[in-house]
Legacy VTK file of the C-alpha trace (Angstrom):
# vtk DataFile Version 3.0
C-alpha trace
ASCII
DATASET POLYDATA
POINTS 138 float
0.000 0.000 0.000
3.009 2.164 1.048
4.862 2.220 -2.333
1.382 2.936 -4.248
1.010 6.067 -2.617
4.862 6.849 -3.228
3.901 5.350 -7.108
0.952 8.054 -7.010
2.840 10.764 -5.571
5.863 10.520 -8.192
3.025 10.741 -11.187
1.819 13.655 -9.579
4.600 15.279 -9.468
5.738 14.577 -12.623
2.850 16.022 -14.133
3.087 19.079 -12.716
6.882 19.838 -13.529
5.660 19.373 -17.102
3.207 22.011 -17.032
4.347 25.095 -19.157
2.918 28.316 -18.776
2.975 30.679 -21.355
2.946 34.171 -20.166
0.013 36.686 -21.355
1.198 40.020 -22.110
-0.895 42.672 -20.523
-3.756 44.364 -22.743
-1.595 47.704 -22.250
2.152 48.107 -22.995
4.486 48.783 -19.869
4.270 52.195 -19.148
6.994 55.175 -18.786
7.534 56.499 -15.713
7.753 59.997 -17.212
4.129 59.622 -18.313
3.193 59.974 -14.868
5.497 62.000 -12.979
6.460 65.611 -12.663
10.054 66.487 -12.155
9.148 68.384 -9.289
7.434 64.810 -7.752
10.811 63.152 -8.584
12.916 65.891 -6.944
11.499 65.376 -3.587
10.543 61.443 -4.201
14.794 61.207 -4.415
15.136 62.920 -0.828
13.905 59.774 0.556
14.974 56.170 0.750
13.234 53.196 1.480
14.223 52.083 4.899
14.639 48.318 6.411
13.370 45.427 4.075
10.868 46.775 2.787
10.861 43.373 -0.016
9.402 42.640 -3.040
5.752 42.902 -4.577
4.460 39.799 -4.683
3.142 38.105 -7.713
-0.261 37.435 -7.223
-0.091 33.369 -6.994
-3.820 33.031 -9.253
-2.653 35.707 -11.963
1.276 33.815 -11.611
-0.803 30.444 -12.498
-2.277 31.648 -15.698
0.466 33.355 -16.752
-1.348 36.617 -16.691
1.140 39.313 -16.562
0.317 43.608 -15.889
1.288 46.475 -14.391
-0.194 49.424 -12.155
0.813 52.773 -11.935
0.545 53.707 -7.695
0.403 57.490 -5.806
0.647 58.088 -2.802
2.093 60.354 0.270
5.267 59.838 2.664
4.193 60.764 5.960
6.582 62.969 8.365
6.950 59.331 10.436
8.157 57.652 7.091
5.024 55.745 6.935
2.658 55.847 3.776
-0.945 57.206 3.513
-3.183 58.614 0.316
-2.734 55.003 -1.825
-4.460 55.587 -4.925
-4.317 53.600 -8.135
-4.171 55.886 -11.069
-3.990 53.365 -13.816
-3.626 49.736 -14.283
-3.066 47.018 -16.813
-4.901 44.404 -17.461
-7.461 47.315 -15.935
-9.783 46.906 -12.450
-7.908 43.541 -11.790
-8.078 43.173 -7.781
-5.037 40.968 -8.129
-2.517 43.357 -8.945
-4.241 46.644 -7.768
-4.687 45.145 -4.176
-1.177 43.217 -3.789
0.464 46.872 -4.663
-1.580 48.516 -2.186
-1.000 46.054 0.693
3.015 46.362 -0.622
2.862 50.168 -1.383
1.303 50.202 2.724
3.904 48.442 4.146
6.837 50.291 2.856
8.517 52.512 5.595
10.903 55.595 4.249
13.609 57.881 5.969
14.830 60.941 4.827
17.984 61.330 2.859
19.106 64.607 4.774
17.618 64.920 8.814
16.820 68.579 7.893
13.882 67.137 6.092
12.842 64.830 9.164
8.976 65.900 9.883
8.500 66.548 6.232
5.408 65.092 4.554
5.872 64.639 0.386
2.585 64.060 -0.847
2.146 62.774 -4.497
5.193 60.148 -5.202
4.441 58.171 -7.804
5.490 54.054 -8.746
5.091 51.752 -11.764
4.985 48.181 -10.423
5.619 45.630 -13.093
4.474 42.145 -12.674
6.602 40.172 -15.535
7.571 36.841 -15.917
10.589 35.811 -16.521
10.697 34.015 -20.065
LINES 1 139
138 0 1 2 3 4 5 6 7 8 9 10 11 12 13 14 15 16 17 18 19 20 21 22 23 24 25 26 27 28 29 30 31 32 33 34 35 36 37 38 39 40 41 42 43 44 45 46 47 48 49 50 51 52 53 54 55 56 57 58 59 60 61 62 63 64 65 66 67 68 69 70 71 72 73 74 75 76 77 78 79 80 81 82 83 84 85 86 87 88 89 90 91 92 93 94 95 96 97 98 99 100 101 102 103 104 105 106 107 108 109 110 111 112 113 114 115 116 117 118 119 120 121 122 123 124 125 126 127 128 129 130 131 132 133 134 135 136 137
């Protein structure tokens, strides 16, 4: 009985290394940065750094599956405590998909910053904005 589960197990297995997935461009190319962004924006986005681990997005595992891939273009504000607040999507690719809007929300919410120069400690910069890409590698 033991080595027909094993026998099982192996088939399974097998199977599912043999799966390819074939990755689905998004309906909208990969946007420029530039399209988005004032120079101003940029100027005081580059005072700041990201500070501890803040990690990477995470694919969404369902979208990941079905080779689906996107992007979505993310505002928001740096508070004075280096937290974030004001998340708002401004565009997105494929468009209104809750898997990639809401896993760069929850990532965009956990970053924490710290200013580049302490003069600007208790500074809030409101309207940084990010493209997060969601590509597979090919």
């Amino acid at each position: 009985m033991k080595w027909m589960w094993i026998a099982i197990a192996s088939a399974f297995l097998a199977s599912c290394a043999a799966v390819t997935i074939t990755p689905i461009p998004p309906p909208n190319a990969f946007p420029d940065i530039e399209n988005y962004q004032s120079v101003s924006s940029l100027q005081e986005q580059e005072k700041w750094k990201r500070s501890g681990s803040s990690g990477a997005v995470v694919y969404p595992k369902q979208l990941l599956a079905k080779g689906v891939q996107g992007w979505v273009v993310i505002s928001y504000s740096i508070e004075p405590d280096g937290s974030t607040s004001n998340i708002k999507i401004i565009d997105s690719s494929p468009s209104g998909d809750d898997g990639f809007e809401a896993t760069s929300i929850n990532h965009i919410s956990s970053l924490r910053f710290e200013p580049v120069d302490q003069k600007l400690t208790g500074q809030r910069v409101s309207g940084v904005v990010e493209i997060l890409q969601f590509r597979m590698q090919q």
